[in-house]
N, C-alpha and C positions, 0 to 999 in steps of 0.2 A: 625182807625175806619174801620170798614166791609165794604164790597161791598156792598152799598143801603143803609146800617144801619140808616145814617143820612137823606133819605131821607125818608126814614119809620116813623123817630121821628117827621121828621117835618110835613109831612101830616096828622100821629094824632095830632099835636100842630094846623093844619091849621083847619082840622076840628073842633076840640072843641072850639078855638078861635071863630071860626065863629059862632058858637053856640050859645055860651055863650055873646060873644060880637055883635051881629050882627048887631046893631044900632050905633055901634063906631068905627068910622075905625079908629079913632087916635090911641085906644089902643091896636089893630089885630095890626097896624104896629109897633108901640112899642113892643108890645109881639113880634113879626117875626121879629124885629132887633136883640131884644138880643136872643133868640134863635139861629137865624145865624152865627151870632157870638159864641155862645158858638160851636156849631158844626163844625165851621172853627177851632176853636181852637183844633179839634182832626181832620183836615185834611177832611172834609169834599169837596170834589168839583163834587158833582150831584147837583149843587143848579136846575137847567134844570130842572128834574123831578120835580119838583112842582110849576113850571111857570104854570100860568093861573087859581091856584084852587082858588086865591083869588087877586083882584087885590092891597089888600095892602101888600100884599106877594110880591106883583109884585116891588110895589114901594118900599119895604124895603131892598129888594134886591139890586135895581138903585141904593142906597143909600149907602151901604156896595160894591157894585162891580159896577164901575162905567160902563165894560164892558156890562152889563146888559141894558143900558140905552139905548131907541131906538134913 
């Protein structure tokens, strides 16, 4: 994967999630698990660049990388 590429995909996933879901965090963190996943699966490791744009981003993350976890 490119430099950023994965973190560009995921900030348009974060935002339209949010959009569209924004009364549901169960399914913003569902979506951003398997997302993250798909994008580890091409060697993704900027997850960092979209810490904080959502916080079930946040936990989805914890949850995939446990280094994540405060």
């Amino acid at each position: 994967m490119g430099f950023g590429s994965g973190s560009d995909i995921m900030t348009s996933v974060i935002l339209g999630t949010k959009l569209r879901f924004k009364h549901d965090p169960d399914i913003r963190r569902d979506i951003y698990g398997i997302v993250i996943a798909a994008l580890d699966g091409h060697d993704w490791d900027t997850h960092d660049e979209c810490w904080g744009m959502d916080e079930e981003y946040n936990e989805a993350l914890k949850e995939t990388h446990p280094a994540f976890r405060d």
